[in-house]
N, C-alpha and C positions, 0 to 999 in steps of 0.2 A: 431946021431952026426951032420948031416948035417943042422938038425932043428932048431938045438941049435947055429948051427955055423952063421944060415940067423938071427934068433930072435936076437945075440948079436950086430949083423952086424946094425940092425933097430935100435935099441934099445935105441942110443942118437937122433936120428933124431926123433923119437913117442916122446920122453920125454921130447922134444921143443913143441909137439904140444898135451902132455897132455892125449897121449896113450899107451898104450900097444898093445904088437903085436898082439896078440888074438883081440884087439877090431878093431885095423885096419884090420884085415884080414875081419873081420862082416861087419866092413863098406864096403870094398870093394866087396864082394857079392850081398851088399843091393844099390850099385851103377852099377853093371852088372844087378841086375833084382828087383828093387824096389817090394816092397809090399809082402814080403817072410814070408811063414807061421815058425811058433818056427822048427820045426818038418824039415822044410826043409832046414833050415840053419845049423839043429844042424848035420842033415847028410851031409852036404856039409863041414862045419869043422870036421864032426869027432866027436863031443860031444855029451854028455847027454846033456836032456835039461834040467836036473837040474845044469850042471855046465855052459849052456849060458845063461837062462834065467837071473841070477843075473847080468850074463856081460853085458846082454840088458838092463837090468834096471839102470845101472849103463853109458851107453848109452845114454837114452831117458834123466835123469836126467840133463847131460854135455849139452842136448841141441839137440844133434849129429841126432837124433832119434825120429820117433812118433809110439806107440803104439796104434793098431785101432781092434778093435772087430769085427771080423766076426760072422757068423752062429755057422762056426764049430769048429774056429779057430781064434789066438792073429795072425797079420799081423805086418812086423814091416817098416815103411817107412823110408827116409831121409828124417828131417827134413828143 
């Protein structure tokens, strides 16, 4: 209930600037510690990474985000 009470709380203030709570919470992970592998973002939200990776791509595309290829792993930066 609380979750729902902060996301409604955000919810006009993201929608002037084009996001959702979920992606601002991404971004501000990937602004505490730049260059975060999927894997580690997705345990830090809480997610599968088949329900962030779309959010990433969805992300990189706005601009917001660069997708970089490691060895063993997608990295995702601010762009």
């Amino acid at each position: 209930t609380a979750s729902h009470v902060v996301n409604r709380a955000y919810t006009q203030h993201l929608k002037e600037l084009g996001l959702t709570y979920p992606q601002y919470i991404t971004l501000t992970l990937l602004w505490e510690r730049d260059g975060q592998k999927v894997t580690e973002l997705a345990a830090q939200l809480q997610m599968g990474s088949n329900t962030l990776t779309p959010l990433l791509k969805r992300l990189e595309a706005m601009g917001h985000i660069k997708r970089s290829r490691g060895e063993q792993d997608v990295a995702y930066r601010l762009d």
